[in-house]
N, C-alpha and C positions, 0 to 999 in steps of 0.2 A: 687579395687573399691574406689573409690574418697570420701573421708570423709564430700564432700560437696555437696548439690544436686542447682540447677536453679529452680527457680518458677517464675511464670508470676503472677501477681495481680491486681486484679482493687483498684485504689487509693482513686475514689468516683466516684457516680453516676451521669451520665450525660442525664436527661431526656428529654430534646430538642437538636437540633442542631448539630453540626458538633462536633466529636469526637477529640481531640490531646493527643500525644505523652504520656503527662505529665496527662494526666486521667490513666494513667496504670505506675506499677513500674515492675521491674525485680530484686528480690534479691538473696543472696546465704540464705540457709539454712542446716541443720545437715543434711545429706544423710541416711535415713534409713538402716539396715543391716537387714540381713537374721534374727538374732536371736531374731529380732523384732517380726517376723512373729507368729500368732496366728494362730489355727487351721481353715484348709479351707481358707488360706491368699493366696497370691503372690506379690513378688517385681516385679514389671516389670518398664521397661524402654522404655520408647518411641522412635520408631523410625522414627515415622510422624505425625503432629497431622492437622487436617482437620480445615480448616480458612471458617466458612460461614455467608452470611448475617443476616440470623435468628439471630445470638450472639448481633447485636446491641441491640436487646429488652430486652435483660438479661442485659444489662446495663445501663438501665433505672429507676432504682429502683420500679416501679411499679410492684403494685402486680395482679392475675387473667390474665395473659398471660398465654401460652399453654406447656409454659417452666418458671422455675421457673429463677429469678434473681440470679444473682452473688453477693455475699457476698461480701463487701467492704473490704479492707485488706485479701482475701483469693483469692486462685486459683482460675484463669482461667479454663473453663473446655468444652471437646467437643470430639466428636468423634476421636479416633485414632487408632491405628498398633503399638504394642512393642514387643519386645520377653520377659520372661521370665527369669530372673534374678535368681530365688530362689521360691519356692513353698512348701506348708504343704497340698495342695491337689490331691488327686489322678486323676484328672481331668487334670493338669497343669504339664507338668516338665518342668526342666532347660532345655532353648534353644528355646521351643513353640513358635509359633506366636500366639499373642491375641491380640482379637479386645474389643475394647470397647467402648460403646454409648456416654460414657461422661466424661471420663479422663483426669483428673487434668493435667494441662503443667506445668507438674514438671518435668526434668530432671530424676529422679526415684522416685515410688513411691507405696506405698504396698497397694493391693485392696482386697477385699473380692471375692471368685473363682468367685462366683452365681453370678458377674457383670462380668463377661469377657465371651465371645465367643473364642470356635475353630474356625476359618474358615473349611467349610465343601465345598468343589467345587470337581466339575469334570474336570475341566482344571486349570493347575498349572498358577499360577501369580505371580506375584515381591509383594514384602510387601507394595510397594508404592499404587499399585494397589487399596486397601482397601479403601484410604482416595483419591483415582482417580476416575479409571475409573467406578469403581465399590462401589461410595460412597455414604452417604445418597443421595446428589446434582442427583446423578446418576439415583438413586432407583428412586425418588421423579418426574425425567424425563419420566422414564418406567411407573411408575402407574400412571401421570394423563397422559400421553399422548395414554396408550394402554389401561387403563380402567376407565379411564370418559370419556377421546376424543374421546372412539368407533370411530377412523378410517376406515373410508374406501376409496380402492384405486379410486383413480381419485376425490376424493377431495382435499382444496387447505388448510393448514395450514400454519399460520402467527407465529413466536417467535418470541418475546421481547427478548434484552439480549443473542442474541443468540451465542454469542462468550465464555459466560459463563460457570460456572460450571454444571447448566440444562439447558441450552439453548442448548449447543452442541449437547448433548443428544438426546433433543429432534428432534432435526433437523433431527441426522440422523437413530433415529426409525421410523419417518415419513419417512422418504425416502425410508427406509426397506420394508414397506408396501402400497408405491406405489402411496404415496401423492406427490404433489404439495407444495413445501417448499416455503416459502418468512418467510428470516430471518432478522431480525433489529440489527443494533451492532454501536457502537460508534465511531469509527475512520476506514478509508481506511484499513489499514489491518488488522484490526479483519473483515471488509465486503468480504476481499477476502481470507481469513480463511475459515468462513463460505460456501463459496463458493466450495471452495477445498471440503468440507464434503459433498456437493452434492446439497445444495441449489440451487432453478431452480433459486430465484429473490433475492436480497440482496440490501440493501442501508443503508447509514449511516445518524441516524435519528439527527446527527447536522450540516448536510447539505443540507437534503435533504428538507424545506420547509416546506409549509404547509403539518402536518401530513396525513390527512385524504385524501388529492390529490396525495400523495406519496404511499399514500397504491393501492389509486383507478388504480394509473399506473402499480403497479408491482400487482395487482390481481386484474383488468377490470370483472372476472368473480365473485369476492366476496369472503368474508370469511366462511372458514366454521367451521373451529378450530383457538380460538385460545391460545397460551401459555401465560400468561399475566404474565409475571414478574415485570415490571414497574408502572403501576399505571397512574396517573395522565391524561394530556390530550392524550397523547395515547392511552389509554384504551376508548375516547371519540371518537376517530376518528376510530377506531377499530371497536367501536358500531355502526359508520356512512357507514360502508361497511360490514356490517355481513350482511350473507347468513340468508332466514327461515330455523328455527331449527339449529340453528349454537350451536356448543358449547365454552363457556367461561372455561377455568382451571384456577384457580386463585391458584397461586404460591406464589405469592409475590408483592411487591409496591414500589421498590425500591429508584422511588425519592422521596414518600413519609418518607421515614423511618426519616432522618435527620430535619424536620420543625420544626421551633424553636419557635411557639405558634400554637394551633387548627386553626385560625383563616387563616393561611396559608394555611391548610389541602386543598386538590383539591378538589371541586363537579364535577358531574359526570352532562353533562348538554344532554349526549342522551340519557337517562337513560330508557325514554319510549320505545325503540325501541329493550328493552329487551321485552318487553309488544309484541309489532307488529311485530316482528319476531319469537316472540317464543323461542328467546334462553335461551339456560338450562345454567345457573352458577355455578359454583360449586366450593368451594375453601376447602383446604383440607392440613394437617399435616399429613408429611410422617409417623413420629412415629407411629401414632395410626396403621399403617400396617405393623408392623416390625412382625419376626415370624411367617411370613404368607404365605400361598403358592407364593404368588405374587412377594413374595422380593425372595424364591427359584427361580421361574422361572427366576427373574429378574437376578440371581446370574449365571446363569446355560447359559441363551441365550446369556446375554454381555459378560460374560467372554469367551465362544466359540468364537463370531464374532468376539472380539479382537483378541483373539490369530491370528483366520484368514486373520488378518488385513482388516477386511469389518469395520471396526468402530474405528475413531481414538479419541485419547481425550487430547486435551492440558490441562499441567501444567504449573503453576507457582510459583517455589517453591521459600523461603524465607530461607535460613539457619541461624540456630543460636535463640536463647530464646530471647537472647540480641535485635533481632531485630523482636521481635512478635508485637510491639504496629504499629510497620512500615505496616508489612502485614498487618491487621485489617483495618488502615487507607488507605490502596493502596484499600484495596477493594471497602468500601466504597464511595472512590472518584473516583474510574473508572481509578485505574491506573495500574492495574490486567490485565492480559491477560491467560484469561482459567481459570482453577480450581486453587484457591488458597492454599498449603500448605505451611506447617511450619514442617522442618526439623530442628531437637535440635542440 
């Protein structure tokens, strides 16, 4: 064992605007040992840790978000997959895989047992798997799209984002159940990615023009769901072709997240035709459904389909600590392809 451990840290907080390199450090630190361990401990070590959008707002220093902020000079921390180093509980031994919600990107690092999960499945998966195909990004695809979307087949749903970590997802649970897919994504081959997943309609929304004309071509009959990951005037022209009784998921805003004064922030200018349509909004934090039958079923149906190869899911892994501030920013600017990890 390496007398030195890796950590990732935020340097200071960047509450507007575009994120770089030099907002985060990477240093060495003392590598914890076993005989650190207090009763009901574990050393574990990471062996992926999960890179998602949400993490921009933990670095914002603001307080009253739905996740707490990152300490300035302390770890990084997020969802990961390690095995088991050294244990004092009878829950954990050397060797286990353990999952955890919010695990420090430290190279190793000793947790309290009551924070870590066994994975409990009925079909065997790779460790990567956890922070893939079957990760929050994942979960968070499964619940708003099969229990606020209430799907039904021979309707038409729209993804934002769709080449993404929930976007994929989403795409192809709708198709599972017998939707009409029109996916949006940002470059020619993430639009034929997409497509590969089973997407009936696909275009690429930095070529393809006026939004609201682009949607009305690839769904003339309307929207009836949609996944809204983006935010801004898409979500406008989205409101401009909803179906009555259409429903909105609201996920996420993601060209919102980076504006560098309020005054930037986007208004929503069809805003009434939630009014005249009727549609239901709903926007929603996966955590608050973790432990729940829904994240069981969720665990239970994707991890089947995968194995059966009905369901695929790109990554895009990043190796090395050394290069975690890189992934964070790839994400960000759209230069990710699929789900982002970070392998130590």
């Amino acid at each position: 064992m390496s007398s030195e451990a890796t950590r990732v840290i935020l340097n200071n907080y960047v509450p507007t605007g575009y994120l770089k390199e030099s907002d985060f450090g990477v240093e060495k630190i003392k590598a914890p040992t076993r005989d650190q361990l207090k009763e009901n401990q574990v050393l574990i070590r990471p062996l992926y840790y999960s890179v998602d959008p949400y993490q921009r707002g933990r670095i914002t220093g603001t307080m009253g978000s739905y996740v707490p902020s990152y300490n300035v000079g302390q770890s990084l921390s997020n969802s990961l997959v390690g095995t088991v180093v050294a244990s004092t509980s009878d829950k954990f031994k050397e060797g286990d895989i353990a999952l955890h919600v919010d695990g420090k990107w430290e190279s190793e690092f000793i947790v309290d047992a009551k924070e870590l999960t066994r994975p409990q499945l009925k079909t065997k998966v790779d460790p990567i798997d956890f922070v893939g195909v079957l990760s929050m990004p994942s979960y968070t695809a499964y619940y708003g799209t099969i229990v606020i979307g209430k799907p039904k087949a021979g309707e038409t749903m729209l993804v934002s984002s769709a080449s993404g970590a929930v976007g994929q997802m989403a795409v192809q649970l709708a198709k599972a159940r017998g939707l009409k897919v029109v996916a949006v994504a940002g470059s020619e081959d993430k639009v034929e990615y997409v497509k590969s997943l089973g997407a009936d309609v696909a275009f690429n929304y930095n070529t393809c023009g006026d939004y609201t004309e682009a949607i009305k071509k690839a769904a003339p009959e309307g929207i009836d769901i949609y996944f809204e990951n983006v935010g801004g005037p898409f979500l406008d022209a989205v409101l401009a072709n909803i179906n009555p009784h259409g429903r909105i998921i609201v996920c996420g805003a993601i060209t919102q997240y980076n504006i560098s004064s309020p005054d930037q922030a986007y208004g929503v200018k069809n805003f009434t035709n939630i009014l005249i349509q009727k549609v239901t909004v709903r926007g929603f934090i996966i955590f608050d459904y973790y432990n729940t039958q829904e994240q069981t079923d969720f665990f239970n149906e994707v991890s089947q389909l995968y194995k059966e190869g009905k369901i695929q899911y790109k990554v895009d892994v990043t190796e090395g600590l050394d290069n975690a501030p890189r992934a964070l920013l790839n994400l960000y600017e759209g230069k990710n392809f699929g789900k982002t990890i970070l392998k130590p």
